[in-house]
C-alpha positions in Angstrom: -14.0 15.6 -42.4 -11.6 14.4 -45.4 -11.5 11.3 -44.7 -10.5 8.8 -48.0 -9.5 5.3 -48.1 -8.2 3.5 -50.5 -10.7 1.9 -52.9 -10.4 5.2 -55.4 -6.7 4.4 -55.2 -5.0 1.5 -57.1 -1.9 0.3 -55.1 -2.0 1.8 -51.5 -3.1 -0.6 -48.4 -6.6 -1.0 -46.9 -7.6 1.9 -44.0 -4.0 4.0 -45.3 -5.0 7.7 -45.4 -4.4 10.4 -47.8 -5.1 13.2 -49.4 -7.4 13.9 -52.0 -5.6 16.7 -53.6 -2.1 15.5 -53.1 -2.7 11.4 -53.0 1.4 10.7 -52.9 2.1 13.5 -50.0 3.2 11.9 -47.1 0.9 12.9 -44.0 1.8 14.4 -40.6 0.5 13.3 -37.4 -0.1 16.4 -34.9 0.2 14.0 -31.7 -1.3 16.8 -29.5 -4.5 18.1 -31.5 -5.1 14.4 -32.7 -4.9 15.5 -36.0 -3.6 13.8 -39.7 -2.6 16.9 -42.1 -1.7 17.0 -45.7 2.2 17.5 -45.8 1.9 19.3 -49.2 -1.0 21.5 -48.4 -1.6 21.3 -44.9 -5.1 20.4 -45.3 -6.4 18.3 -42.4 -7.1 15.2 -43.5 -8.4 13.4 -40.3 -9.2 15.3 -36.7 -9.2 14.0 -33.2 -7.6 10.4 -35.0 -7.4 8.0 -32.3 -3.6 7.0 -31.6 -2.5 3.4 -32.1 0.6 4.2 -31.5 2.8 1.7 -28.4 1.8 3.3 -24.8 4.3 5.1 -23.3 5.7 3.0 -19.4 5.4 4.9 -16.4 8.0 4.8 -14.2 8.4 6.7 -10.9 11.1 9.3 -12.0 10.9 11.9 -15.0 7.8 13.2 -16.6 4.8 10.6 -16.7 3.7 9.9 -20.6 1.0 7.2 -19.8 -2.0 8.4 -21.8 -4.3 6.2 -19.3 -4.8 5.7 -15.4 -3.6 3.1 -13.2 -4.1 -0.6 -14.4 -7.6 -2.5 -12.8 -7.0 -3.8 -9.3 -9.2 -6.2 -8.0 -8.0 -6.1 -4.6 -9.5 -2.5 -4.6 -12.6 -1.1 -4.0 -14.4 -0.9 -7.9 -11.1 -2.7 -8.9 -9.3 0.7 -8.1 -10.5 2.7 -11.0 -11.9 6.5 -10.1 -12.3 9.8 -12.3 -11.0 12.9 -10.6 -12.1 16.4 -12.3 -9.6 18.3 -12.9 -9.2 21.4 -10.7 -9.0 24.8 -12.4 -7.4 28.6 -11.0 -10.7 30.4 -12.0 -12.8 28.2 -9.4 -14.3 30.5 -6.5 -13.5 30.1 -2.7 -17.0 28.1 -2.6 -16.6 25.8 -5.7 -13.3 25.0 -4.3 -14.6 23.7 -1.7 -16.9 22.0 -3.0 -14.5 20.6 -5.2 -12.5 19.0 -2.1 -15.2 17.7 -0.8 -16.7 15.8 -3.9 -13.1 14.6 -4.3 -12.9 13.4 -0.9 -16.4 11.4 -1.1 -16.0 10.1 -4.6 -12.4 8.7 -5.5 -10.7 6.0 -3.1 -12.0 5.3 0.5 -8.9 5.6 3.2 -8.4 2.3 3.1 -7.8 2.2 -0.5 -5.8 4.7 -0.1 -3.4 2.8 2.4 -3.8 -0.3 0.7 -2.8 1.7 -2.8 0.5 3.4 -1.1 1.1 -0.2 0.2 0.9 -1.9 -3.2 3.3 0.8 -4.3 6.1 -0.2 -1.6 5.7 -3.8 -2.7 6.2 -3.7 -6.2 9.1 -0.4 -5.7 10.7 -3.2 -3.4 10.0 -6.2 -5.4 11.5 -4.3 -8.4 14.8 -3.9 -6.6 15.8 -7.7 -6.9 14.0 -8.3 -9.9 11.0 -10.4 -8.3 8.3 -11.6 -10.6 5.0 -10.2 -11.0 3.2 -13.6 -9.8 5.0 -12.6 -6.5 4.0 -9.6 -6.3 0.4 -10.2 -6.8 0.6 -12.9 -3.9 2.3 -10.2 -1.4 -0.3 -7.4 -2.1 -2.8 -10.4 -1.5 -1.5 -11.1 1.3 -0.9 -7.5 2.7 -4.7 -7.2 2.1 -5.7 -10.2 4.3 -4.1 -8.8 6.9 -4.8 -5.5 6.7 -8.6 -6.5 6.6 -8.1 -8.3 9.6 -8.1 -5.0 11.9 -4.8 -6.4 14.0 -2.5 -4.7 12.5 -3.8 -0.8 13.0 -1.3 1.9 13.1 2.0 -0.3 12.5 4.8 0.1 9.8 3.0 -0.3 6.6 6.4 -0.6 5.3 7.2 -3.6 7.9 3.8 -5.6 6.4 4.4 -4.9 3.4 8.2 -6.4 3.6 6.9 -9.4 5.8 4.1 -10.4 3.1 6.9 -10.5 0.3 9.3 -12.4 2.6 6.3 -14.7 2.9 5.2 -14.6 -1.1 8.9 -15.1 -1.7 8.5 -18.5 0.2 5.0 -19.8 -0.8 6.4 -19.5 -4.6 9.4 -21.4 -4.3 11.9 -18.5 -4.6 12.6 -18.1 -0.7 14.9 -14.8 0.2 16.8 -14.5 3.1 15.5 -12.1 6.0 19.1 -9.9 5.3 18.0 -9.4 1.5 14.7 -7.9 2.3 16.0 -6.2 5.0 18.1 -4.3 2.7 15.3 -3.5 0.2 12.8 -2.1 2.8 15.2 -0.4 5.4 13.1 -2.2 8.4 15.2 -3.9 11.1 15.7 -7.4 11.0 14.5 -7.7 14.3 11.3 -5.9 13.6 10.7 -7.4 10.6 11.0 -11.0 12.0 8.5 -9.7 14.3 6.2 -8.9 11.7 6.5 -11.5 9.7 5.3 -14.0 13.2 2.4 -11.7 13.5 1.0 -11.9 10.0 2.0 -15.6 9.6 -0.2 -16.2 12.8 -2.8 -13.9 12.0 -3.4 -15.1 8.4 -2.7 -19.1 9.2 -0.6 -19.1 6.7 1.3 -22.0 5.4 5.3 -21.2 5.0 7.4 -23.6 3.7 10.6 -24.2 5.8 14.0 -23.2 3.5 16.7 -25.2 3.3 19.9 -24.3 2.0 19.6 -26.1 -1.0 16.9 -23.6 -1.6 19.5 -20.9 -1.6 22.8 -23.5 -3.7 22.0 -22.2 -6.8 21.6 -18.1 -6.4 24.9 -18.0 -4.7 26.8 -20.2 -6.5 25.4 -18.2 -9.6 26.0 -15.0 -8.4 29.6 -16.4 -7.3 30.4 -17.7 -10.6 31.0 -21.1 -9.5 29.8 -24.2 -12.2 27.3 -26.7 -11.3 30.1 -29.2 -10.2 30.4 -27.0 -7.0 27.2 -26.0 -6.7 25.8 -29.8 -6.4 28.8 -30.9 -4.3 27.5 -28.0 -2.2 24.0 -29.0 -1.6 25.4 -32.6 -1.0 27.8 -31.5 1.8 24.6 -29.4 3.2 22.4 -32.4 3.2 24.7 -34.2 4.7 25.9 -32.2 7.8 22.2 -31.8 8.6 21.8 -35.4 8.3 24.5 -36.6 10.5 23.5 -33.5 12.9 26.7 -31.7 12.4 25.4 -28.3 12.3 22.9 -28.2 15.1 21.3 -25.2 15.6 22.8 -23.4 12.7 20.4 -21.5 10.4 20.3 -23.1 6.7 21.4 -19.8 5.3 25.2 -20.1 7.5 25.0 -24.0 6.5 24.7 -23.5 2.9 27.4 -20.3 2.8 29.8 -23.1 4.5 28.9 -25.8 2.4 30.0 -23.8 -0.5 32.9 -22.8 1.2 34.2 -26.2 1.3 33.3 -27.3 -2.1 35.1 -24.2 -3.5 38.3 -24.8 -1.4 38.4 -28.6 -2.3 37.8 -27.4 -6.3 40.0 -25.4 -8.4 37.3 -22.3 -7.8 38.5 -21.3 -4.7 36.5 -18.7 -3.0 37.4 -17.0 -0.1 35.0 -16.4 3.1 34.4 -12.9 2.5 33.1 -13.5 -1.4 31.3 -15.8 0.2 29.7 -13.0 2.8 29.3 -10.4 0.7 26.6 -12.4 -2.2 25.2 -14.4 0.6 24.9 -11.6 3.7 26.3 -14.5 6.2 29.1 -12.9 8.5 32.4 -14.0 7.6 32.8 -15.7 11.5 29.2 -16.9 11.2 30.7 -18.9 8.3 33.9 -20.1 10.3 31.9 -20.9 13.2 29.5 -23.1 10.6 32.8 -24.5 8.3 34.4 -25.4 11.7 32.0 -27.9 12.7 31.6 -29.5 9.2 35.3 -29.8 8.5 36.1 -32.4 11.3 34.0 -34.4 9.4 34.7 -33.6 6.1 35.3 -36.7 4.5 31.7 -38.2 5.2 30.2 -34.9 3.4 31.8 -34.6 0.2 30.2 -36.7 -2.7 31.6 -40.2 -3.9 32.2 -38.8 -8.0 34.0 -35.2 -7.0 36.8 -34.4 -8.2 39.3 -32.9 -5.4 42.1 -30.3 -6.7 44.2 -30.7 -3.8 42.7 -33.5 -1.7 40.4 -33.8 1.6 44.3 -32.9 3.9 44.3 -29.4 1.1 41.1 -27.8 3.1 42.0 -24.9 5.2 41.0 -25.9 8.9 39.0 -22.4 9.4 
């Protein structure tokens, strides 16, 4: 090899390589041989040079430029990293098959295997609402646990894996509502509520109850609405629960009603069906709700908010 550094050269950086025939030439990388040539006289300077180059991501569309396998896992079996030969045309009818069944004996037991395609649905459904890694990790956790516990064998992976990041989603303080997950997974609500029961028994699991203040600040965000609203909203929640206004009624409906009335009693008036659409709470689900709170409207709303229009402005549905 050519290889030269710098100390015979006044003026160029430590580790910089060139040429010693043309020291000024400017050197071309040939990404696929790994090699550094000479661009004056195509000399190769350095072969097989490692690339420190940024790693391509991998993502599940297009071509796939990661230079590297899957990241470690420790939830797998030799924290999930395998070497698989590669398999070639010339091989005979009896290498192949030896091939297969090498391959079948020394990468990822079956139940890595499951727990792998698994991990995959998580994280493709996580990504879909822009969930953060830590809850991610705690799902495929949890997904583990109970696949290990042998009581859920032969039921929708895809269910599990949508009841153990309904459950993450809860244990980390970012609670999402059965409708939301429901949309990212495809699974029923009523099956995946009877999932979720399952695993939470099976696991002993601690889930926090939700409130709708645990919900005030995601809609009224996605809404638009300022913080004015959006605290007069939990108040009027945490005050028809208090003075058992709305029993019976899920936090989710109580929360899409208390923001109702804020909004209608502000100048950021937002209708009912706004209201459905970023929170997944039927519109009559939110009359029914509203309804019930407005009798009492005047005990909900705080003492400091400003009114537009007045308690009498509120629309009576």
């Amino acid at each position: 090899l050519l290889l030269n550094r710098v100390m015979a050269q006044p003026g160029k950086k430590l580790d910089q390589v060139f040429c010693i025939d043309h020291p000024n030439a400017t050197m071309i990388e040939d990404y696929r041989a790994g090699d550094m040539i000479c661009g004056d006289c195509g000399k190769v300077v350095v072969e097989r040079a490692i690339d420190v180059t940024s790693e391509w991501r991998s993502f599940s569309e297009g071509e796939d430029k990661s230079r590297v396998g899957d990241a470690e896992n420790s939830l797998l079996t030799g924290s999930g990293l395998g070497t698989i030969a590669e398999k070639t045309s010339s091989m005979s009818h009896r290498d192949t098959f030896d091939y297969n069944r090498q391959t079948m004996t020394r990468t990822h037991t079956s139940n890595d295997r499951s727990l792998m395609n698994a991990f995959r649905e998580i994280s493709g459904m996580a990504d879909r609402i822009s969930l953060h890694q830590s809850i991610v990790d705690r799902a495929q956790a949890l997904f583990k646990q109970a696949f290990e516990t042998g009581k859920f064998r032969g039921k929708n992976r895809m269910s599990m894996g949508a009841s153990c990041l309904l459950i993450a989603c809860r244990q980390e303080g970012v609670p999402r509502t059965f409708k939301e997950i429901c949309a990212i997974s495809n699974v029923p609500k009523t099956e995946l509520g009877r999932t979720f029961k399952r695993i939470v028994k099976a696991l002993e699991s601690s889930v926090e109850t939700i409130s709708s203040g645990d919900f005030m600040a995601r809609f009224c965000g996605n809404l638009g609405l300022p913080a004015s609203v959006r605290k007069a909203s939990e108040h009027i929640a945490k005050m028809a629960f208090e003075l058992d206004i709305v029993q019976g009624r899920s936090p989710i409906s109580v929360a899409a009603a208390a923001i109702y009335m804020a909004s209608q009693a502000s100048p950021h008036k937002k209708s009912k069906e706004e209201i459905s659409e970023t929170s997944g709470v039927a519109e009559i689900t939110i009359r029914q709700s509203y309804t019930k709170m407005y009798e009492k409207a005047k005990q909900l709303f705080p003492e400091n908010f400003e009114f537009a229009s007045g308690i009498d402005g509120l629309p009576p549905n």
